[in-house]
N, C-alpha and C positions, 0 to 999 in steps of 0.2 A: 504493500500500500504506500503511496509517494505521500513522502511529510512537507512537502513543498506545496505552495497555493497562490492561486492569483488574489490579491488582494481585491475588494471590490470598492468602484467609486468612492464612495460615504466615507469607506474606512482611511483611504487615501490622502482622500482630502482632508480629514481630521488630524491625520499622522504629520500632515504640510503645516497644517493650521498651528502646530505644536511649537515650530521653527519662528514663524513668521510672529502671531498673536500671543505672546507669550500671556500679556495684561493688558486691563485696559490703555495702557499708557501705548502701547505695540497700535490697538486700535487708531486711537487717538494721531498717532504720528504719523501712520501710513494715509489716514484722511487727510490729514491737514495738510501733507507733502501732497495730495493729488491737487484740493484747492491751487497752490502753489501754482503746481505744472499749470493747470489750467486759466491762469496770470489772471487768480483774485487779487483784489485792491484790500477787501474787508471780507476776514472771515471768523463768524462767532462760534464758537466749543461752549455745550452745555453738558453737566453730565449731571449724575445722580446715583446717591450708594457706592462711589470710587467707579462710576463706569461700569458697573456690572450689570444694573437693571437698566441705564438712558445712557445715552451718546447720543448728541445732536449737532453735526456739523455743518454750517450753514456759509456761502462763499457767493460772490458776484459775478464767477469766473466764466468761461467760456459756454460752460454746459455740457449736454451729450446728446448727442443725435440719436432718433428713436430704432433704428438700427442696430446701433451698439451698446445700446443699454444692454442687451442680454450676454452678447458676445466680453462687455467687459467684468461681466460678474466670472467667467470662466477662466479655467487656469491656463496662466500662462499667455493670457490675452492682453497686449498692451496699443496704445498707438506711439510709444514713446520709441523704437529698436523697432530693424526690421530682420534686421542679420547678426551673425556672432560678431563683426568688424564694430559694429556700432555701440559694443559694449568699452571699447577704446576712445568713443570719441563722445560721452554722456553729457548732456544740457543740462538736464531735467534731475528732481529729486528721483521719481521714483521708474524703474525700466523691465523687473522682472517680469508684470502682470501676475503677483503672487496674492497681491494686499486684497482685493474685494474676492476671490473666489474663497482665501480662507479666513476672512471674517467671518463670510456668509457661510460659512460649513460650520461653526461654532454660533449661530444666533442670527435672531429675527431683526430682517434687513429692510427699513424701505425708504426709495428714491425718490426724492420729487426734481427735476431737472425739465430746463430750458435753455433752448439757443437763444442768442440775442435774433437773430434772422428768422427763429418761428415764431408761430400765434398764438401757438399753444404749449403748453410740457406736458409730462408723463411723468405717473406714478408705478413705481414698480415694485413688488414684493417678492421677495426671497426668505425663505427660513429653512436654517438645516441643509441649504446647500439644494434647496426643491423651489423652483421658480411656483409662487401663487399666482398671479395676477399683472398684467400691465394695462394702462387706461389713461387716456386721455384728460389734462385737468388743464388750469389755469392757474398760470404762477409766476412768479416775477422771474427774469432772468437769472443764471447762475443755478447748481444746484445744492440740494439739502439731502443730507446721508444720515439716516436716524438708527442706531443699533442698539438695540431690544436684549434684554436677559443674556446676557455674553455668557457663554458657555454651559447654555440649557440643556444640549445633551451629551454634554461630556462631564457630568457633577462633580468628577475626580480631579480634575485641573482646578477645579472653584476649591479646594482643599489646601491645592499650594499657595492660595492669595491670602497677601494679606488683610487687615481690617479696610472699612470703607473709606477713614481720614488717612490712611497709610498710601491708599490707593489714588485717593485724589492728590493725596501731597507730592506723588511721584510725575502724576499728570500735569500738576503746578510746575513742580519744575520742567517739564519739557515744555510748556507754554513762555517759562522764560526765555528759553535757549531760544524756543521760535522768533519771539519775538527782538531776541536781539540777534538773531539772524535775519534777518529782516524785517527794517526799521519803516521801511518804504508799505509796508500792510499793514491795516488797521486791525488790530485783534480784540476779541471781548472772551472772555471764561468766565463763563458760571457756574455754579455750584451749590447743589440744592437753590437755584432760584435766586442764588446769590451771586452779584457780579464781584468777583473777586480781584479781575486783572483786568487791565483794558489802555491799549496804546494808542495814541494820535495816529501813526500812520505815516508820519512829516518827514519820514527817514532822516531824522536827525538821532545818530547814537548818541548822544548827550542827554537827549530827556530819556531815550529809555535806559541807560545807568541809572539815570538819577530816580526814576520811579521804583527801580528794580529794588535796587541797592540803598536808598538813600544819601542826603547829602554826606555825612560821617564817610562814606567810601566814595563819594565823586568829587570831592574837594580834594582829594589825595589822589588823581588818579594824571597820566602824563600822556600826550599826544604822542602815536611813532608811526612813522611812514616810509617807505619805499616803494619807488614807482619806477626802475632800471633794470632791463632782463627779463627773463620767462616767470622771476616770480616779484609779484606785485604784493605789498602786503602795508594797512595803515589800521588803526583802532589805537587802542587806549591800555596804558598797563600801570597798575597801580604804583605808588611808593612802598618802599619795604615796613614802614610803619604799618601796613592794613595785611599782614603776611596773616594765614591761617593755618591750621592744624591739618589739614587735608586738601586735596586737589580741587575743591568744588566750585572755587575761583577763576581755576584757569580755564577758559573759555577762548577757544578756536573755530573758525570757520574758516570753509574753503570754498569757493565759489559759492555760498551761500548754505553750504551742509554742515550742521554740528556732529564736528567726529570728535575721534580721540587718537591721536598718533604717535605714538614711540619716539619720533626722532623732533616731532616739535617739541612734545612735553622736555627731553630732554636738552636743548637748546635753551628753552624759557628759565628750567632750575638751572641748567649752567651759567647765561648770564647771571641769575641774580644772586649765583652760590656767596660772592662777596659781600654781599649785603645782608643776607639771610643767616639764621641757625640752622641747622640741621634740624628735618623735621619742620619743618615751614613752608609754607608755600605761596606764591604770591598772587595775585588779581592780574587778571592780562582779560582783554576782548577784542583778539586781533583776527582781520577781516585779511584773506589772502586771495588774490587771485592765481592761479595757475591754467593753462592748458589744458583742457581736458585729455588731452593723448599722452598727457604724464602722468594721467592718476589710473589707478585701477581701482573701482569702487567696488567693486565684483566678490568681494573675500568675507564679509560677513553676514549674516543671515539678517539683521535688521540692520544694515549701511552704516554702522557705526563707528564702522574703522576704513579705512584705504592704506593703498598702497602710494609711494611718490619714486617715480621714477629719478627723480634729478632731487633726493632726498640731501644728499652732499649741500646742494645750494639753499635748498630749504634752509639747512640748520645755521652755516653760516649767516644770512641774512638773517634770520632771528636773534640770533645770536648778538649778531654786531647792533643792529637797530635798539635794543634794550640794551647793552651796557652803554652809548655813545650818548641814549638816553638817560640813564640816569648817572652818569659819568659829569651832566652839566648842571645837575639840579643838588641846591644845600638839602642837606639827609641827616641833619643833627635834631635827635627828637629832645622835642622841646619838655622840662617836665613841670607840671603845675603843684605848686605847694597849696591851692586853694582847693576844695570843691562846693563849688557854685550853682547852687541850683539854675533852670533856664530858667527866665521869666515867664511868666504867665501870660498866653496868649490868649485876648478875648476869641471868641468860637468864627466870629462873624470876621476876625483878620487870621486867621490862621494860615499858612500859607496853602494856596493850590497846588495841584499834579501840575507839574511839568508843563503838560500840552495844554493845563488848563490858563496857567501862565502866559505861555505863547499867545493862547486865544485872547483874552483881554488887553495885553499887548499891542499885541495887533491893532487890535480892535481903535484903542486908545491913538496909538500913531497913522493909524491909515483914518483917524475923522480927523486927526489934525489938520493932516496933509487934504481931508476933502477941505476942510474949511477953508484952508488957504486959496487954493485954485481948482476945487472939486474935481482933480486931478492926480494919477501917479507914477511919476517915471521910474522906473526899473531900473535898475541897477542890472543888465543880463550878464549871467554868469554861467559857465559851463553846465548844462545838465548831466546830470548823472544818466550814464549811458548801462545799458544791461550788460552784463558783463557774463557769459558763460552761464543763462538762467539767471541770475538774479541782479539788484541797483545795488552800484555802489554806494553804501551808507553815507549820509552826510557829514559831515568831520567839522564842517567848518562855521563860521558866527558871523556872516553874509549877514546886512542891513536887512534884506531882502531878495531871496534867491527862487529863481523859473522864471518862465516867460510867460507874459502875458498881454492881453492887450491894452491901448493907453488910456482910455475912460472907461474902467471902474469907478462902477459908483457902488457909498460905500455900502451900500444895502445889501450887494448881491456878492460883495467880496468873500462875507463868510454864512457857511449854510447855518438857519435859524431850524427850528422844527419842521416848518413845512416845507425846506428842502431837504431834510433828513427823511422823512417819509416817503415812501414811493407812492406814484399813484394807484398801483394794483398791488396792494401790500398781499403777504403770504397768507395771512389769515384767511384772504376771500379767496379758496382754493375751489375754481369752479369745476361741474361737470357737467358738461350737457347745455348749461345755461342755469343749473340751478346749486345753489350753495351743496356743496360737500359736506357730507356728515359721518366721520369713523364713527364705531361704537365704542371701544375702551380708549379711544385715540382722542376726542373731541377737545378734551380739557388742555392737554399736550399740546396742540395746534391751534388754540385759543392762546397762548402764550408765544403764538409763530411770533408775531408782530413785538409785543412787547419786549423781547430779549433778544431777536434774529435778525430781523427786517431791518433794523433803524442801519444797519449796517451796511446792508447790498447796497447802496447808491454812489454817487462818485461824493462823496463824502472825501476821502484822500485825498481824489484830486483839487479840490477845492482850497483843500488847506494846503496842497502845495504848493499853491500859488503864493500864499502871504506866509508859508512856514517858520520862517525866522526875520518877520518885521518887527523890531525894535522888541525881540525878548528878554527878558531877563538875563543877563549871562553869569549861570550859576558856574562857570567854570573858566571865568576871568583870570583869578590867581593861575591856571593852570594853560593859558594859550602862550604863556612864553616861554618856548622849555631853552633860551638861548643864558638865562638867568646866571651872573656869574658865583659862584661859593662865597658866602660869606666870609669863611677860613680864606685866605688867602696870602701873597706873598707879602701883602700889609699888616697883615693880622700877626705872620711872622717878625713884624719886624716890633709890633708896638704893645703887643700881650705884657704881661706881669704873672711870672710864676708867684701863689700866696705859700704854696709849701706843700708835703705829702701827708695826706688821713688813712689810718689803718695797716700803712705801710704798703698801702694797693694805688689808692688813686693819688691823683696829683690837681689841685685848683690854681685853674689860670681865671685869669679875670681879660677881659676885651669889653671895652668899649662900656656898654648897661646892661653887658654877661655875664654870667659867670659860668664858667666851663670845668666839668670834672671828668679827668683824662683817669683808664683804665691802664697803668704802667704796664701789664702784661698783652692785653689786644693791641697797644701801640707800640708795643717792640715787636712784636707779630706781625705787626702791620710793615713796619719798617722793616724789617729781614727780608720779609717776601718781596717788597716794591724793590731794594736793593738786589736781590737776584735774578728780575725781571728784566729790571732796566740794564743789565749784567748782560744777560743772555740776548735781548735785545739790539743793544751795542755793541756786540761782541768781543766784550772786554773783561770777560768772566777771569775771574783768579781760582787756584785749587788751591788744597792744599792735601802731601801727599801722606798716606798712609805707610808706617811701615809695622808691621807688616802688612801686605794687601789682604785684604777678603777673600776668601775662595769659596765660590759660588758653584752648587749644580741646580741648574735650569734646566726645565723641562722644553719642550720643542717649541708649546707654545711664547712662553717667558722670552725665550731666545729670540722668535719673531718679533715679540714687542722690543724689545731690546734693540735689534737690527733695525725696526721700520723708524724709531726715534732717536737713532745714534747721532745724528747731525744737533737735532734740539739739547741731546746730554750732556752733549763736547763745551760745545757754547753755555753751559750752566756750571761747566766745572767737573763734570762726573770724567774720571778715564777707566774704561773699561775693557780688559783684552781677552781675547778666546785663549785657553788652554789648550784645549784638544776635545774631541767627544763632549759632552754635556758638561764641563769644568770652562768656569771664567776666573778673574779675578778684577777684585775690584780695587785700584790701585790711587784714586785719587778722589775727595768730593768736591762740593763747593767750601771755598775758604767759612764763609758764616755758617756753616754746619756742621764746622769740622768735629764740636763735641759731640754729634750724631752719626759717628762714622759707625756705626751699629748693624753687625748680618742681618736683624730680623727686620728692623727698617725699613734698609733697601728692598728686603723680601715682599714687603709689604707694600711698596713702591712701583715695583715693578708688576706685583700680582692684580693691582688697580690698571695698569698699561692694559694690562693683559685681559682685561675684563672687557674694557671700553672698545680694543680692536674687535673683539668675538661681537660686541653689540653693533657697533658701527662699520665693520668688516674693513675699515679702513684707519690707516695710523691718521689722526688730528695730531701738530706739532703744539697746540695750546693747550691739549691735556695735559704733557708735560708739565710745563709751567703750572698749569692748575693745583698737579700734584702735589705740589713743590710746597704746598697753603703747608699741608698738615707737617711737613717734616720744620717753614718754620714755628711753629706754636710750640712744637716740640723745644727747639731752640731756643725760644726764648725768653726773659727774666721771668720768674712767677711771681704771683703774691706773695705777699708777706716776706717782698723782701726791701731793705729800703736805700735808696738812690741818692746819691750827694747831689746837691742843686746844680753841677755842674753837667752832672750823666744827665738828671732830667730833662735842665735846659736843655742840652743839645740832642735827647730824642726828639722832643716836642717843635723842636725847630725843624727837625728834618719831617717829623711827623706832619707840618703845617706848609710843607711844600706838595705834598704829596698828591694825586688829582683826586684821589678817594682816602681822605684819612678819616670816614665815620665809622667805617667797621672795619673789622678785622677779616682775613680771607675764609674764614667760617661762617662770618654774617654775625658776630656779635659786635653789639656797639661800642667803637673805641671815646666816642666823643657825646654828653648830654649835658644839657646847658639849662640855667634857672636866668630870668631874667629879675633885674632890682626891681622891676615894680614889685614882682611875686614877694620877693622878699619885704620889703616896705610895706605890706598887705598884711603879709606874716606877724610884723614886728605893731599894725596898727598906726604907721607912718600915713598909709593911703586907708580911708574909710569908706 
């Protein structure tokens, strides 16, 4: 008897739906990416119970012809790819045609869709992966994707979910990602009936940081951009002040898709290793363009990850763009001796959202300008062009940016309610000529209009005309990243050491500061910058060992060894082959020499060795990276204490330095109290 079997349909498609639908959030994503594809302007997400009993997603977008409604609920049916080539050259979020065949194989499915070029749409029902019904109704352009009791007949997968507030909070955060993946769409999420998120649309990344995040993390955040070569990349990456305890921060897009990739993630903590602790992680929202015939999106089952062909160039330009960037910005956290309640804000001034700012705004300088000559001239500025699928986010703090034409008047500049409504809202879902009536459905679709509707219209476009007239600019302190350090070659020259506390720190006084230097992170700091700048110039000193080290390296060691031999010379390291697996190690860097240690180096080299295996290629900046921990090792500890004339002359070399706030671990060398704080303290200032 053969133990082998054809699987059938049902079971097929369930076993798909396993990879694709993992939760509701799987649901959620694969909708919203087809809105996307289908270039909505505004699309509203409602759920209910964490997405397990409602999903309601609702878009302005192109629609679906009544032909393919049925053909795109099946597997493997897409219009995005028509060939396996075409999986090399991807526009579009979504390309499988996997996401609506196994929705609908796990739960009750149904469609309301319209082209903008017909008179009518169609309502279509699927559940369990079994076409019910399709029928002719009346509905606003754009379509609405409703998913009913998700995983009604597999009740075993509903075992591995979590709670219903677990499930929406998962769903919240992919609404964030969306929406700072694309600033340029208007989004609304609700939840139980409650609108919890909801962006302008005005593709300015600025308001949506600031709504996400609040001010506390966009007041700290830094402009970085590159626009030279096959990879294009600009957004926003925090100061090391706003670091966290996990990755949840670091936020990347790539032509418009929230991934997660190995070689950027690595890049972003490598710049910031100098500023950071260990175990820290920093805020980045950086926007990349690339090529589509460099990526392969193709390798994981919900698009979460890619591959990058010209990965080498990725990592360098990220790389360099964050340290050049915060390389020009003061990074000495400031500390307060006081804590100061906010003031009390009346209800009625409290500040608005973001977009709601811009709108009044607006509003206020465009009746100025009508009063004047009931006129307004534009400032035209480049528009943001589509870039491989998606608008390049707006970056910039334009008086006034798009085009328009030259009498606006101000009435019709921005939509009021009755241009927010459509004239055929969803509610009046006709058929035949007479009102539409579900049985368990009525109450659900009596709230079409109220939570859905206000959205489908050009609502976007409207506000992209006046998007940044005379807004607020919550992120002034932060559009000049040319800023020079406070610490400077002045600051060298006119500070006052007051003397050493604890035997660890040391108080300088500058200017209405006062400054307390960590003796051990700022000889740290100085060791390392002096071996840089060593290997750099190529004026490295050794100094030699007698007797040498003798080393057995394994084959790979010996590769890291050989791919980095140029960068060790120029640092000071001499090292010779023996014969068979035997080296010695004969010379180090002179500032290291009390490190001239077997296990050390072993350790030194085993990090080479690790990085080649990751990035399959020798970086000559690892090196030098290395180099952090052997000097901390090096250098003074606490509790030990320094004659004024050793102090002075670290703190002088320390204050030439282009980064003397931290140490090359990311602990702070330098924190400052200012005399007001003190004077406050003392009841000098009341």
């Amino acid at each position: 008897m053969s133990l082998i079997r054809i699987l059938d349909e049902n079971t097929i498609n369930q076993i798909a739906a396993g990879e694709v639908v993992e939760r509701p959030r799987a649901v959620v994503k694969e909708l919203i990416e087809n809105s996307i594809d289908a270039k909505a302007t505004a699309i509203t997400v409602e759920i209910k119970e964490g997405g397990l009993s409602f999903i309601r997603i609702t878009d302005n977008g192109t629609g679906i012809a009544k032909d393919d409604i049925p053909l795109a609920f099946m597997r493997h049916a897409t219009s995005k790819i028509r060939t396996a080539e075409d999986l090399f050259d991807i526009k579009s979020l979504g390309f499988r045609g996997e996401a609506l065949s196994s929705i609908a194989a796990v739960s009750q499915v149904e469609l309301i869709t319209k082209e903008p070029s017909s008179l009518n749409g169609y309502r279509y029902i699927i559940e369990g992966g079994e076409e019910k019904s399709l029928e002719e109704i009346g509905c606003p352009d754009g379509t609405t994707i409703i998913v009913r009791n998700l995983f009604f007949n597999t009740p075993a997968r509903r075992k591995f979910l979590k709670s219903a507030k677990t499930e929406a909070g998962y769903i919240n955060d992919l609404m964030e990602k969306l929406i700072m993946s694309h600033p340029g769409i208007s989004f609304r999420f609700i939840v139980n009936n409650k609108l919890i998120l909801q962006s302008s649309g005005n593709n300015n990344i600025k308001d949506v940081l600031y709504q996400i995040y609040g001010r506390d993390i966009s007041k700290e955040l830094l402009y970085v951009k590159h626009f030279a070569g096959d990879v294009k990349v600009s957004g926003f990456i925090g100061k090391p002040t706003i670091s966290r305890g996990n990755r949840n921060f670091m936020n990347y897009f790539i032509n418009g898709r929230y991934i997660k990739n190995y070689i950027i993630t690595k890049a972003i903590e490598d710049a910031y290793k100098p500023y950071m602790m260990q175990h820290k992680y920093p805020f980045t929202s950086l926007y990349y363009e690339i090529d589509p015939s460099l990526l392969d999106v193709n390798v994981h089952p919900q698009k979460l990850e890619l591959k990058l062909k010209n990965s080498d160039d990725v990592y360098e330009i990220t790389c360099k763009i964050i340290k050049e960037t915060l390389a020009g910005k003061e990074l000495i956290p400031h500390i307060s001796l006081t804590e100061e309640k906010a003031p009390e804000v009346p209800a009625a001034k409290k500040l608005p959202e973001p977009f709601e700012k811009n709108r009044l705004s607006q509003l206020k300088a465009l009746e100025t300008l009508a009063n004047h000559d009931n006129t307004i001239n534009h400032n035209l500025s480049d528009m943001s062009k589509p870039v491989y699928g998606y608008i390049q986010p707006d970056m910039t703090n334009n008086d006034i940016s798009g085009e328009s034409g030259k009498n606006h008047k101000l009435s019709g500049l921005y939509p009021n309610n009755h241009d927010i409504l459509p004239a055929n809202s969803a509610d009046n879902l006709v058929k035949d000529g007479d009102n539409y009536t579900g049985s368990d459905k009525t109450k659900e679709n009596n709230n079409y209009q109220t939570y859905a509707q206000r959205d489908i219209c050009n609502l976007s476009d409207k506000q992209n005309m006046i998007s940044d007239a005379k807004q607020l600019d919550l992120f002034a302190e932060n559009d000049d990243i040319t800023e020079a350090p406070f610490l400077s070659v002045k600051a060298a020259a006119n500070h006052k050491i007051i003397g050493q506390v604890f035997s660890t720190y040391w108080l300088v006084e500058y200017k209405n500061d006062l400054y307390i230097i960590d003796q051990h992170a700022a000889h740290e700091k100085v060791l390392y910058e002096r071996i840089i700048a060593a290997a750099r110039e190529n004026r490295h000193t050794s100094q030699m060992l007698m007797p040498p080290i003798v080393l057995t390296l394994s084959l790979a060691e010996q590769e890291a060894i050989s791919a980095h031999e140029e960068v060790l010379k120029k640092l000071g390291y001499e090292i010779e082959h023996f014969g068979g697996n035997e080296f010695s190690l004969r010379a180090v860097p002179a500032d290291l020499y009390n490190l001239s240690d077997k296990d050390l180096f072993l350790e030194f080299v085993d990090e080479l060795t690790q990085e080649i295996s990751s990035l399959r290629q020798p970086r000559p900046e690892s090196v030098l990276e290395k180099t952090a921990s052997l000097a901390c090792k090096a250098a003074v500890k606490a509790n030990h204490e320094f004659s004024f004339e050793e102090a002075s002359s670290l703190i002088n070399e320390l204050l030439t330095l282009e980064n003397p706030y931290n140490c090359p671990h990311g602990r702070p060398v330098i924190i400052s109290m200012s005399k007001y704080e003190l004077e406050k303290k003392f009841k000098r200032i009341v």
